[in-house]
N, C-alpha and C positions, 0 to 999 in steps of 0.2 A: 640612379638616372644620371647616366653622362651626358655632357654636354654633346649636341648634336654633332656628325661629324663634319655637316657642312659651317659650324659656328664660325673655323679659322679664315673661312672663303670668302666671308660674306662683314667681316668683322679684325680683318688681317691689322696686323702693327707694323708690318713694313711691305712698300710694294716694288717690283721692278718691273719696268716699261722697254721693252725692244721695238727700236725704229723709233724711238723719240725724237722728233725731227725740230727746226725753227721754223717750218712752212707752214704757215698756218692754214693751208686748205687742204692738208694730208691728214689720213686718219690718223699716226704715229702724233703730228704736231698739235693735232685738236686735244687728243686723248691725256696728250702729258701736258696740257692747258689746264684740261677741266682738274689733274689730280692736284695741279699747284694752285688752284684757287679756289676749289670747294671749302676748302678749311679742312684737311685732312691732317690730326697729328703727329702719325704715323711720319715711318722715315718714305722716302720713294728715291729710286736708284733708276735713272736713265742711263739705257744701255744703248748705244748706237758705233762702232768701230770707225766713221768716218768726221766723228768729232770728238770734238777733248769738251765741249760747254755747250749745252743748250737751253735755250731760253734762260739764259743767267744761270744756269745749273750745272752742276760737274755733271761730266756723261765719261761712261767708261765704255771700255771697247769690249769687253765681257764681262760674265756673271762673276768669274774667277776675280776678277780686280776688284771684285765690290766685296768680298769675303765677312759678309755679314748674314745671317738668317734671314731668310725670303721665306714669307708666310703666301705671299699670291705674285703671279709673273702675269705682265701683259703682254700679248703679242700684237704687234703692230706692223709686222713686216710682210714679205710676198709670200705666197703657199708654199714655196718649195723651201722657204728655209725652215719652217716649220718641224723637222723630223730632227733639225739641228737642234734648235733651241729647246726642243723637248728633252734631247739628250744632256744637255749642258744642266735643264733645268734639274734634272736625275740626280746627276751627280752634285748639285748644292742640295739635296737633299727640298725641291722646293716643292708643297703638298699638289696645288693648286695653280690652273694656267688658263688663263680667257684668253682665246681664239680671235680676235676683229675679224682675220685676212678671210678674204674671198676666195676664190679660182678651184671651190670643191666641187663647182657645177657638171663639169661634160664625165664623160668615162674616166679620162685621165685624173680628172681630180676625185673621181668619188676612190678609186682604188690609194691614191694619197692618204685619204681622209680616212680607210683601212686600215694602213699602215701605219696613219696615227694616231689610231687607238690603241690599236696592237701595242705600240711602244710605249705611250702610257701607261697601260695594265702593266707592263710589264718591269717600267720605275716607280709603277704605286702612286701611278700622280691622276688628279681628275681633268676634267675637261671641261672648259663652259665650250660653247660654240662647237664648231668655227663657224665663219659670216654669220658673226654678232654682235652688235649693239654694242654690248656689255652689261655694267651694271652700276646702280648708285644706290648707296646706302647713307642717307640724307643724314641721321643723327651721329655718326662717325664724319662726316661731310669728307667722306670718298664718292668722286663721280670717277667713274673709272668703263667711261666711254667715250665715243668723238663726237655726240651729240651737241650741237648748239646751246641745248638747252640743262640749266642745273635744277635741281627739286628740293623744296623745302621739306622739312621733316614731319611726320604727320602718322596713320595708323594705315593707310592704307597702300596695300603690296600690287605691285603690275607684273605679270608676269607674262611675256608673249614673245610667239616665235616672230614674230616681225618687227625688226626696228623702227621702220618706217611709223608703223602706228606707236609704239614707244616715244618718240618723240613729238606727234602731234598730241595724243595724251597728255604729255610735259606742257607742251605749250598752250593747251586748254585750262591745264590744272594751274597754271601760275597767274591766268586771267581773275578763275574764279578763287581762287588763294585756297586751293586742296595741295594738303599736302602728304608723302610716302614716306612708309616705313625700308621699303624693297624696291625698287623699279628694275627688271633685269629682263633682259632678251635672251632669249635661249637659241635662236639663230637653227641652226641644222643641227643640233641637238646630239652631237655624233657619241658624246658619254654622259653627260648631266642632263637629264630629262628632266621633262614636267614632273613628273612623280616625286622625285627626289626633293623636288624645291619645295613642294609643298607640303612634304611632308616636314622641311624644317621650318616653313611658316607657321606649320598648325601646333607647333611649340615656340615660336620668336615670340617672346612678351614686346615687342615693338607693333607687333602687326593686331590688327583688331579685324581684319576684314580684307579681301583680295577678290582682285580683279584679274581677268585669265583671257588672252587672246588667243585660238588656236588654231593651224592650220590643217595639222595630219596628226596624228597617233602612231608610236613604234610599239609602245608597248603596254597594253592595254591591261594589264593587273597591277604593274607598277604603276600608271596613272590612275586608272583607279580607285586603289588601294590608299595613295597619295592625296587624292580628292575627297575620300571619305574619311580620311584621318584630319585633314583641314577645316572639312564642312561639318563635323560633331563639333568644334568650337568656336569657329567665326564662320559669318554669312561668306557664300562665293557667287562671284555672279563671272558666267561664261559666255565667249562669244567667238564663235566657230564660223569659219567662212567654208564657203563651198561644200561638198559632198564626199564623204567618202567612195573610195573604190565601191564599187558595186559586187565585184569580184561574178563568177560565175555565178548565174541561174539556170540550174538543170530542169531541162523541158516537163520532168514531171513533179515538179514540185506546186502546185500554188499558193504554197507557203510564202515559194520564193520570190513570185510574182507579186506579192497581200504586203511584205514586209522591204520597205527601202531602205537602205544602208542609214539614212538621216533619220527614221523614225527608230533605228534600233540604236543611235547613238544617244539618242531624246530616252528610248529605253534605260539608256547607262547612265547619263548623268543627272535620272529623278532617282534614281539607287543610291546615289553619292548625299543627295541633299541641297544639291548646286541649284544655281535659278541660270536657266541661259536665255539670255539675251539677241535680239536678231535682228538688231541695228546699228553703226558706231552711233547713234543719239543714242538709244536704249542703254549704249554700254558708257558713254556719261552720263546719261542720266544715274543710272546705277551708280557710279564711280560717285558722284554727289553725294549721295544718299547713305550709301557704304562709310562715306568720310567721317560722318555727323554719328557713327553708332546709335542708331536709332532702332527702337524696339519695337513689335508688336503681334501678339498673340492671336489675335483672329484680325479678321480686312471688314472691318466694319466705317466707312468714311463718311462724314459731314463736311459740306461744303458752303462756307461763307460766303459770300458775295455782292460786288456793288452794281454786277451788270446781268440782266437774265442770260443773255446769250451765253455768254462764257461758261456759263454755271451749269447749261443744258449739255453742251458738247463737253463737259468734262465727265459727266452722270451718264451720257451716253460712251464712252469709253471704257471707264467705272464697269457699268454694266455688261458690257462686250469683255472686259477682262476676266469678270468674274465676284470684286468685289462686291459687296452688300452697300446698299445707300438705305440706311434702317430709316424706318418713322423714328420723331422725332416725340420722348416721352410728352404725358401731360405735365408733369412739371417744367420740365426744356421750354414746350409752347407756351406757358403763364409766365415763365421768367419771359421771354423773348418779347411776349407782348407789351410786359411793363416797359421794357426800352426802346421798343422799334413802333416806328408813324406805323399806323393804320393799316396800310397797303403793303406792310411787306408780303413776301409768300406765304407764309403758314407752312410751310413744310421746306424739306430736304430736296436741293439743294436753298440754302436761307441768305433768301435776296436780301439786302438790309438798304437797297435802293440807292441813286446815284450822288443822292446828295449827302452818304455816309461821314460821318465826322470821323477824326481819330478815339472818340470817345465812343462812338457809335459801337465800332469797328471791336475796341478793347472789351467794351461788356458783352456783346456776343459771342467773342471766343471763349470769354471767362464762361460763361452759361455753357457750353460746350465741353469747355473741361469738366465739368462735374459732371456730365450726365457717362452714366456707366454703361451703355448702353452703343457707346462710339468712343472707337478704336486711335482713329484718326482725324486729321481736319487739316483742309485744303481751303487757304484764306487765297481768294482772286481778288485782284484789284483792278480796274480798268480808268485811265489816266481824264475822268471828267472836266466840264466846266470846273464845277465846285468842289473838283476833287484835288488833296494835298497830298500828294504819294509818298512825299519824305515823312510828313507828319504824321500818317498815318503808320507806317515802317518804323519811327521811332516809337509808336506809343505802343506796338505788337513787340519790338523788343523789350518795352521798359516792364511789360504786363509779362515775358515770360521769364523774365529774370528776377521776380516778386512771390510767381505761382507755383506751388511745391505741385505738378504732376509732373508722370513721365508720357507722357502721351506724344506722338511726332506732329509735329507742327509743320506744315509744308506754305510755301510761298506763291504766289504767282502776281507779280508785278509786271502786266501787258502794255507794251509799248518799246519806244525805246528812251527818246531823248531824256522825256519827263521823269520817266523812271529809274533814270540811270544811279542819283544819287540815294534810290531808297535800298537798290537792289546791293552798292555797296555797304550800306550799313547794314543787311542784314547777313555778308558773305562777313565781313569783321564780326559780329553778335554771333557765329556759328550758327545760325537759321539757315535750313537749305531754301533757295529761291532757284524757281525756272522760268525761263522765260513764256512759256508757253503750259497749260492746261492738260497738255496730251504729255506733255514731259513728267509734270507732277504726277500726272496719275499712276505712268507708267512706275516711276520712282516707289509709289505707295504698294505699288505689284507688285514690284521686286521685293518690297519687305515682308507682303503677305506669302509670297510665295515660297521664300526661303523658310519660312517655319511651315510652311503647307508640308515641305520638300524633307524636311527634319522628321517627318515621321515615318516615311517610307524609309529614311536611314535609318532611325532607329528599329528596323525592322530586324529579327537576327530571323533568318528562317530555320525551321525544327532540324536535327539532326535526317542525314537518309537512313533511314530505317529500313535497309535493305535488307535486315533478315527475315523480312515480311515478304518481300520479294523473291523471284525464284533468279539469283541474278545470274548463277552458274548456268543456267539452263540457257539463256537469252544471249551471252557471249559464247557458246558452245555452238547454238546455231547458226551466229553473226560468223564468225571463225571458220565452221564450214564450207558456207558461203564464200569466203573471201579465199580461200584454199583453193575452192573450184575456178575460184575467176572472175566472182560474179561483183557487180554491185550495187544490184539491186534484190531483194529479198522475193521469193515469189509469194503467193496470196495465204499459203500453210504457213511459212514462216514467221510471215509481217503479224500474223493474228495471235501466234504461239509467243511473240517476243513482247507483243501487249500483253498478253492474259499473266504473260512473265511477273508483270506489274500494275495489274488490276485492273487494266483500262478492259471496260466492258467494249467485246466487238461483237459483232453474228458469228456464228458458228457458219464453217464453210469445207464444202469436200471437195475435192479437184477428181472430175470426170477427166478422158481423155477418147470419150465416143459418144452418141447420142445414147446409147443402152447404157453406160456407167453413170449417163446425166440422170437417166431414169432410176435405177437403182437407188441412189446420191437422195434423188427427190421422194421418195416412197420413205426412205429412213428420215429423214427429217420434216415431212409434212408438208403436203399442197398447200397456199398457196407458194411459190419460191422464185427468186432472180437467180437468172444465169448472168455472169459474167466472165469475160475472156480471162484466160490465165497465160502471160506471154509477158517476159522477160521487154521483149523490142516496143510492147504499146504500153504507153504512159497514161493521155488522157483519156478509158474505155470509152463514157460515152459519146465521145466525139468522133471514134469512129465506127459506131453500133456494134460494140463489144458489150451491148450491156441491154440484157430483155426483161421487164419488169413483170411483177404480180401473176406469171401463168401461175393456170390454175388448175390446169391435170395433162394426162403423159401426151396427149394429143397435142396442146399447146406446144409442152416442151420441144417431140420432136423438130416443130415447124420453128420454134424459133433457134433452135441448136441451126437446123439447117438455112435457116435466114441470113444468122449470125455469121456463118463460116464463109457464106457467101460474097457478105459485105465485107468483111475482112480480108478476102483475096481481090476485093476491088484496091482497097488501099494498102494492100503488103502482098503485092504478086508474088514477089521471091520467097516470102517464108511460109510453111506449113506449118497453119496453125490449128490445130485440135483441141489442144485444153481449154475449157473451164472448173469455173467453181461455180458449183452449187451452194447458194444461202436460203434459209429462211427468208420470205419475205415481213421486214421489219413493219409492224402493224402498230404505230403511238398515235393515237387519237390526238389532238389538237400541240404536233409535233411543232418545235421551230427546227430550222435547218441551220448551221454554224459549221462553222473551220475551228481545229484546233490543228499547230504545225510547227513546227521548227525549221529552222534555214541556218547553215551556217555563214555569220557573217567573215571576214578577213580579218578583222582586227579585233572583234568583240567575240568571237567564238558562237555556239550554239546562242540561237535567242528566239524564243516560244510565241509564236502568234495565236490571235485568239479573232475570231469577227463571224459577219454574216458568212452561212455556209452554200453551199451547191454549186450550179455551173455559174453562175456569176459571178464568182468574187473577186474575177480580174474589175471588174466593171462599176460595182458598186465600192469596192476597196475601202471597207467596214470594218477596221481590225485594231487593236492593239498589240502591241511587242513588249515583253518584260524578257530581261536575262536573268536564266535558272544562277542561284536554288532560291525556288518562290516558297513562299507560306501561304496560309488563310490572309492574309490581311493583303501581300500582295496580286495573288490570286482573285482575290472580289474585285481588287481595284483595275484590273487588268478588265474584267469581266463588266464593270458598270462604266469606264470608258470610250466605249464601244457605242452606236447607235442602234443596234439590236439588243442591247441589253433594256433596250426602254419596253420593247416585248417579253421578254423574260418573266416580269410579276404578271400578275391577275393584268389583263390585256383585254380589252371588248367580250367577246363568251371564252376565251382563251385560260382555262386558267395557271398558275404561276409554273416554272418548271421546278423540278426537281436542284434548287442551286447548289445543294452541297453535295450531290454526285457530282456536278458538273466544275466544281473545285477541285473537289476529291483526282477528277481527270487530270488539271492542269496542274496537281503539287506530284502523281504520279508521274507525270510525262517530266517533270521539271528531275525528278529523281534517276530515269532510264537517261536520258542527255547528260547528266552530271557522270553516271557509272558506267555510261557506252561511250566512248571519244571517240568509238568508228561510225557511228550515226551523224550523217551528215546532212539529209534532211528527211522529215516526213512530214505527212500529210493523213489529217480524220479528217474528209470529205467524202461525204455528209456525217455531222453528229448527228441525231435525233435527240432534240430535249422534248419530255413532256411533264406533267406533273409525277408520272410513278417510277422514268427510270431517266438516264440518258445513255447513249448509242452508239458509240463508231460503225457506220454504215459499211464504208472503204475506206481501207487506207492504203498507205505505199510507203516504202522504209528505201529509203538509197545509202548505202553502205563504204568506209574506203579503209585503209589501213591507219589506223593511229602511230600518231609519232610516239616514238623508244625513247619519252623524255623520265626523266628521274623523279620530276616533280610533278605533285600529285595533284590532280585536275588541272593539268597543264593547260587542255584542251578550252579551259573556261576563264573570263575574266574577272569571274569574282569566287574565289575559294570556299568551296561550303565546308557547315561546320563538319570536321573530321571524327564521326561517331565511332569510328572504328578503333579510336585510340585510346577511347574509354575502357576501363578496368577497374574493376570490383574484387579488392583483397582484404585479407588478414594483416595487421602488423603481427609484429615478432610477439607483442604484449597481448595479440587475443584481441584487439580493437577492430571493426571492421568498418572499413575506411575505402571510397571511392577516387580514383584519379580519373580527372579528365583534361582535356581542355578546356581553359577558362571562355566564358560565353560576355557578350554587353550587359546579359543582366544581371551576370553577377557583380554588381557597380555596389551594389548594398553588403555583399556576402563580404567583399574584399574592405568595404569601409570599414566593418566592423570589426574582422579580422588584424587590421593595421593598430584599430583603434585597443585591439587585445593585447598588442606586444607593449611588452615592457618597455624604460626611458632606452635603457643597454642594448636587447634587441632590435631595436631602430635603429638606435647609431649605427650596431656593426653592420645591419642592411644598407642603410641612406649614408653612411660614416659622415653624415651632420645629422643636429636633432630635428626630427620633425613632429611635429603634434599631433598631425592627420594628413588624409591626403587631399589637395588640391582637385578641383574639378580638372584642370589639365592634366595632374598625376593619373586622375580615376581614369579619366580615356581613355591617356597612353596604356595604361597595365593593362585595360579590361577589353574593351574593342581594339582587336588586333585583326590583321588577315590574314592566318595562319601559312602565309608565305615567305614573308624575309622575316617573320618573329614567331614565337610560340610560347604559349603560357601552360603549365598546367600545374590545376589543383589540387588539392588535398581533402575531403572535408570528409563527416560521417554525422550521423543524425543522433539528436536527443529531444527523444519526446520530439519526436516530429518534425523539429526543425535541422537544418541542416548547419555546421560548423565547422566555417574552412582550419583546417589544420597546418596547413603550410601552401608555400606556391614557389615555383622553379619557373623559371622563362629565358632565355638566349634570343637575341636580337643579331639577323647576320648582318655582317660589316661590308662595308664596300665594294671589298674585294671579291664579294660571292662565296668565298671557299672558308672563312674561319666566320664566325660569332663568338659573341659575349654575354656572360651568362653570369644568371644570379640566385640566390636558393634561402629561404628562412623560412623556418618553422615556429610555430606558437610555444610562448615557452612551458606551458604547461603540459605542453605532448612532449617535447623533445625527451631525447634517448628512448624513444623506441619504436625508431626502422624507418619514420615518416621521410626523412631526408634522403634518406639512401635511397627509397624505393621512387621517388619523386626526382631524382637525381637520374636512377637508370631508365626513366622513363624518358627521361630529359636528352638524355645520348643516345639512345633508342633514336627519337624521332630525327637527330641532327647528322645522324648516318643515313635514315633514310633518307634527307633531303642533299645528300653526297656533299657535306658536311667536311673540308678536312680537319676542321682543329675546333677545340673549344677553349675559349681562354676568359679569366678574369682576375678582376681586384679584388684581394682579400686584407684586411683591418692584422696585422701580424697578431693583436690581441683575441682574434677572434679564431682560438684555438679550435673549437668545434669542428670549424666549417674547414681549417686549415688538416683535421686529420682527415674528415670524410672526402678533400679531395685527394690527399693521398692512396688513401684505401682502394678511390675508383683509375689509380692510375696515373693521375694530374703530376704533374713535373713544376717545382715551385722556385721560387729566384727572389732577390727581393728586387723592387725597385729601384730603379737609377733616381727618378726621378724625385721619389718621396721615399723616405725611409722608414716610415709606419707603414707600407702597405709592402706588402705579396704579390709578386705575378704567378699565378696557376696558369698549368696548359696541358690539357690533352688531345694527342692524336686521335684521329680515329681512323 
């Protein structure tokens, strides 16, 4: 595990400043303030050509005059010099360059802002920004932005594209004494994304927890990807302004209509783990709560108090969020009585009445912490006659700094003046306090919710099992389709491309006269629907494309020719003749549902699920999850919804069939993952009852998929890649399985680590490690088989399975090379594990158009040093260290 590549960015030894000015109301002069007075011990080099000294500081007139190692450059000057100083920054060799300058807004600047990317990628240097912020990293005391404000040191990270809020944050957090591990703006985000940053947060032992502003998304697998590697080991709480793009809704879809760009981004980031927030209160509140690392397993809340009111509007909140306000055990209530007058409440929330002493106060929270039964406790205080609010503030601190639980302790000190001194002694004691009832409670949300949120991450969903599928058959027709012109599927197709993938539909024939309708109907059995067959009409029964339950050839004629009639009302120009003849579908105590997909702009394909038939613009009854779903996501997609409260045993109703109607949406979730040209459809109507469930109609809309290299490009979360799995022989007669490593293998791989030998570690980790780290176990195990790749080794004995070795490459910055690493157990080695686990390993890094693989090899660790020869690998020793080996292959 090497140090992250953004470590030197964010953690630099020397910095240079362009446009360091003496003005102290320019960003260049604010910026080279804050780096000379945070306490930064690093060197810093003010670069300005139009002075020899600033601020009491040598200033050079370039990088060249300063001819010292620059780990990070500031930019502080106008846009246009911008392509200059990136040049300059190339040739010192500087890695890393923060952007301030503005003026990337109209056309002219965004084609700029092109060009300086372009030049970057092509000196190998990164980019914060441009129009940004910057950044401060409080325990190094580099601020290394123009903000007014500096930040104390502390565990929790900000990261957001707006300055603006950046700063009022700062200024919030220095009231209530929170302090950051990270505060950085990402501004227009033109090369260092969200993704990236968080993904070196969800490794920085500084940070314990992060707070995320967001306005727009570029790149929604790296953010992601980035969010879900963050959120497996600190809480995130987000908070997104506005709407995304809506992007196109094709008239026939009412998927597209059911699903809005903001419920399918609520769809992404419960996938992550994240809690999003939908307030700047909510997102201090959060930011408080975050600060104090406070834990809790279920949202079970007790609420102290000296005033009923308060106590009720906190419990009615409570309740509207979700949390539990549990009875209060019998032993809680005997302890409570022994200490409390007469007249307190007797239950939750536990009045202890206005004339509460600090002693009062102190033995009721104590009774509270023992009871196991509650999670939390929310102590209110309301500023009485006979009430002491310091006193009573010091005797809650004195009691939790005595009492061995870990239980969160939340505050609410209501008022202000009287309060003012209690509420500082409890921000010094590390007690979170808010001013208000409705802030705590939310605060206690957010903690509930981020472990709610943890288990949908922890989801891995099952491999696509497409050999179950017929998938060749369903891209042969899509393909045809689009060859003609077409793209939309007609009603043969849509139903052959389901059955492709098990989704049960009616069987259906396309007549093209009222005698073929008849024929059509004799073969499949009275009673049957006709429905229009026609490329041009989307929603059938809306323009009486659509005749229900005839029941012999008499009917059919009259309504074929009903039909054809009404349809030349509303499509005079086209001649329309087709139908399809269906069964008519007969489910005794039937419900009616939407099952669909819509593709979003920035999140790719995402699965709707809700109340079904013509009204679902109306009633808009649905949840969105983004494929690849499982069982666990699937139900919870399914019981979200308010038609799922009809689904069980219902009034004479009884339950539907649930695990076909699963079965449906882990299908569908598998044909969107393995068709990138499905761009929307729609089952309207499903039929659930108890013995089957239905797709009544559907409609499949069709376009060309992009010629990308990378695989499920089309999706923003990469499912697991089953296809990569392989089942061989070694050289010795062992038979041994490769795959891609999975999240659950968290146990396979501890144990495997915990197999190698003192020798074998070193030459993996070249330091000793004893085991792995719950932050080690992440990184290896949960990956997104997009910018890294793992695969395993293992084979069974007696039934259990025993990883043998594991191979993984991590791609680098650059996009084009990765880093890569390889150990086997020592009791397998020599024979084939490595090799065969190695060429699986170049295998997939060519597919992902991969050019180079490279790494560090221990010069002692002959082994791995011949087996990279063997496959090709080109070796050198290091400049840098003299024990180590540079390997590198082409591919």
């Amino acid at each position: 595990m090497q140090p992250h590549y953004l470590t030197q960015l964010f953690n630099p030894r020397s910095v240079a400043i362009f446009g360091a000015s003496d003005r102290p109301e320019s960003v260049g002069g604010t910026a080279f303030h804050n780096l000379l007075t945070a306490g930064f011990a690093g060197q810093i080099y003010a670069i300005n050509p139009k002075h020899k000294q600033v601020q009491g500081q040598e200033c050079y007139a370039s990088l060249d005059e300063v001819n010292q190692a620059i780990d990070l450059a500031i930019v502080a000057t106008p846009s246009h010099t911008a392509i200059d100083i990136l040049k300059a920054c190339g040739a010192a060799n500087v890695p890393f360059v923060v952007i301030l300058s503005a003026g990337f807004e109209d056309e002219a600047g965004k084609q700029l802002q092109q060009t300086l990317v372009r030049t970057a990628q092509k000196l190998g240097i990164r980019i914060m920004g441009p129009n940004c912020l910057g950044f401060i990293r409080p325990k190094i005391g580099l601020n290394a932005t123009f903000s007014k404000n500096q930040a104390t040191h502390g565990k929790l990270a900000l990261v957001s594209q707006s300055g603006a809020l950046c700063t009022s944050v700062l200024d919030w957090a220095e009231s209530n004494q929170i302090g950051f591990s990270l505060v950085a703006s990402t501004g227009d985000a033109a090369d260092l994304d969200f993704g990236e940053i968080l993904d070196y947060l969800a490794t920085d032992a500084q940070t314990h927890s992060i707070l995320l502003y967001i306005e727009g998304i570029t790149d929604a697998r790296h953010f992601l990807s980035g969010l879900r590697k963050a959120a497996r080991n600190k809480p995130v709480i987000l908070l997104k302004s506005g709407r995304m793009p809506e992007g196109t809704k094709a008239a026939i879809s009412h998927t597209g209509a059911l699903a809005g760009s903001d419920d399918i981004f609520n769809a992404a980031i419960e996938r992550t783990g994240v809690v999003r927030a939908k307030t700047i209160s909510q997102l201090f509140s959060a930011a408080k709560t975050l600060s104090y690392d406070l834990n809790i397993k279920q949202k079970r809340l007790v609420i102290v108090t000296n005033g009923g009111g308060p106590g009720v509007l906190a419990t009615d909140l409570a309740a509207e969020l979700g949390l539990q306000m549990p009875e209060l055990s019998v032993a809680t209530l005997e302890s409570l009585n022994a200490i409390l007058p007469a007249h307190w409440s007797h239950n939750n929330p536990i009045d202890i009445l206005g004339d509460a002493t600090p002693q009062r106060y102190r033995q009721a929270i104590e009774i509270c912490l023992e009871d196991r039964s509650i999670d939390a406790i929310l102590v209110l205080l309301t500023p009485q006659a006979m009430t002491d609010p310091t006193a009573i503030a010091e005797a809650v601190i004195e009691m939790q700094k005595h009492h061995q639980h870990k239980k969160p302790l939340l505050t609410v000190w209501m008022g202000d003046k009287l309060v003012g001194p209690a509420r500082e002694a409890f921000n010094k004691a590390q007690i979170p306090t808010f001013r208000t009832p409705e802030a705590a409670v939310e605060a206690m949300h957010f903690l509930s919710q981020y472990h709610h949120n943890q288990a949908l991450l922890q989801q891995v969903p099952e491999p696509n099992e497409t050999a179950k599928c017929d998938l060749q058959a369903a891209q042969l027709i899509i393909h045809h389709a689009l060859h003609e012109g077409r793209n939309l599927l007609n009603t043969m197709e849509t139903k052959a491309v389901l059955k492709a993938f098990h989704i049960p539909v009616t069987p259906a024939i396309i007549a093209h006269s009222a005698a073929e309708a008849l024929v059509a109907a004799e073969n499949i059995g009275f009673p049957v629907v006709l429905k229009v067959s026609s490329d041009k009409i989307t929603h059938k029964s809306d323009s009486g494309g659509v005749a229900l339950n005839i029941q012999n050839p008499h009917e059919l004629q009259h309504s074929y020719d009903s039909m054809l009639k009404q349809l030349a009302k509303h499509y005079p120009d086209d001649a329309i003749h087709s139908v399809s003849v269906e069964p008519m579908a007969n489910l005794p105590f039937a419900r009616e549902l939407i099952v669909g997909v819509s593709r979003d702009p920035v999140f790719g394909p995402a699965i709707a699920f809700g109340s079904g038939g013509t009204m679902v613009e109306i009633l808009k009854d649905s949840a969105s999850a983004l494929p690849p779903l499982n069982e666990f996501i699937a139900r919870r997609m399914i019981t979200s919804t308010k038609v799922s409260k009809m689904l069980g045993d219902y009034r004479h109703l009884p339950a539907v069939k649930m695990s076909q109607l699963v079965d449906i949406l882990m299908n569908l979730s598998k044909m969107v993952s393995e068709l990138p040209e499905i761009i929307e459809l729609d089952l309207n109507p499903v039929l659930a009852n108890h013995e089957q469930v239905l797709a009544v109609d559907a409609r499949i809309r069709i376009e060309r998929a992009s010629k990308s290299t990378v695989p499920y490009s089309h999706m923003a979360i990469h499912p697991y890649p089953s296809n990569l799995e392989k089942h061989l022989s070694s050289p010795s007669g062992l038979e041994i399985c490769i795959r891609p490593i999975r999240a659950e293998d968290a146990k396979l791989e501890t144990e495997f680590v915990a197999s190698l030998s003192e020798h074998t570690k070193f030459l993996r980790f070249m330091q000793s490690v004893k085991s792995l780290s719950q932050e080690m176990l992440v990184r290896f195990t949960q990956i997104d088989y997009d910018q890294e790749m793992a695969f395993i080794a293992y084979t069974e004995v007696d039934d259990k399975q025993i990883e043998l070795g594991v191979t993984r490459y991590s791609i680098n910055p650059d996009g084009k090379t990765a880093e890569f690493a390889l150990v086997v157990r020592d009791d397998y080695q020599h024979q084939g594990i490595g090799s065969q686990l190695l060429e699986c390993l170049i295998e997939d890094a060519r597919r992902k158009g991969l050019d180079k693989l490279n790494g560090e090899v221990l010069k002692q660790n002959a082994g791995m040093l011949t087996l990279a020869q063997q496959f090709g690998f080109s070796l050198a020793p290091c400049a840098e260290d003299s024990g180590l080996m540079l390997v590198e292959k082409k591919l």
